[in-house]
N, C-alpha and C positions, 0 to 999 in steps of 0.2 A: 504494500500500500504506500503509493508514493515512494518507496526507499526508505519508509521509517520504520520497517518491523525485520529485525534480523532472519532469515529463514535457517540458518545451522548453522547457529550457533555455536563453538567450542567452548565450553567453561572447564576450567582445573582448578582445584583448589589444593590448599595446604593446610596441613593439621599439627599441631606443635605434639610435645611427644607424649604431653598426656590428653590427648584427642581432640583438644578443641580448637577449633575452626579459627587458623588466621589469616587467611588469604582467600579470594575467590575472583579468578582471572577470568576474561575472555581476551578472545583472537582479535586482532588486530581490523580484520573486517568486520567484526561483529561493533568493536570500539566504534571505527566511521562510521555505523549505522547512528551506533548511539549519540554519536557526536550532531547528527540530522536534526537529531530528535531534540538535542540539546537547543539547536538555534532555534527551532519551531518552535520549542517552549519560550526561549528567549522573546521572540516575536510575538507572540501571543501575551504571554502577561503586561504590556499596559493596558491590555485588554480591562484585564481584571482593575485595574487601579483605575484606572478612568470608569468605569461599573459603583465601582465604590463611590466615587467621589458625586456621582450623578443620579445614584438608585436615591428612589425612596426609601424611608426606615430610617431607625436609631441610629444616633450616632455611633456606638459598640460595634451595630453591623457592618454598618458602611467601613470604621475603620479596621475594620476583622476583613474586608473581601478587599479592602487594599493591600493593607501589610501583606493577603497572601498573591497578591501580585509581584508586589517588592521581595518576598522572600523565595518566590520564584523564578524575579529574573535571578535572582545573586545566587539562588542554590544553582541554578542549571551556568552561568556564566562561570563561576567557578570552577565548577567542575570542566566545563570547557575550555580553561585556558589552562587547567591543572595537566588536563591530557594530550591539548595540543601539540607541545615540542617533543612527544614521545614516536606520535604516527608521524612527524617529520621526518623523524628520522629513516623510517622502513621507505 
């Protein structure tokens, strides 16, 4: 769908020596998908903050459908710049 839903996937993970879970990888192709997904989301959230700022309703709500606009561009920008200089390199 558009490039944004990985179709196979590779994940590996790592388990430290008393079994729990510290690591959980994917593929390098699967990362670019995610990384798709990452700017869509990007693009999408002033969505939400401009919703917020213009919906009817209490103030709590309005400021609750914004914050989660702003807290979705910064989670997903984040993380897209966190893994950008890594697919540069491949």
């Amino acid at each position: 769908m558009f490039g944004l839903i990985p179709t196979n996937p590779n994940i590996t993970t790592q388990k430290a020596e008393n079994g729990v879970l510290t690591a959980v990888c994917v593929d390098a192709d699967t990362e670019r998908i995610l990384q798709r997904q990452r700017v869509f989301a990007m693009l999408g959230s002033p969505l939400l903050i401009y919703a917020g700022v213009k919906m009817d309703g209490p103030l709590w709500l309005k400021a609750t459908v914004a914050a989660m606009g702003g807290a979705c561009f910064y989670a997903h920008f984040t993380a897209y710049t966190t893994i950008k200089p890594y697919l540069e390199r491949n």
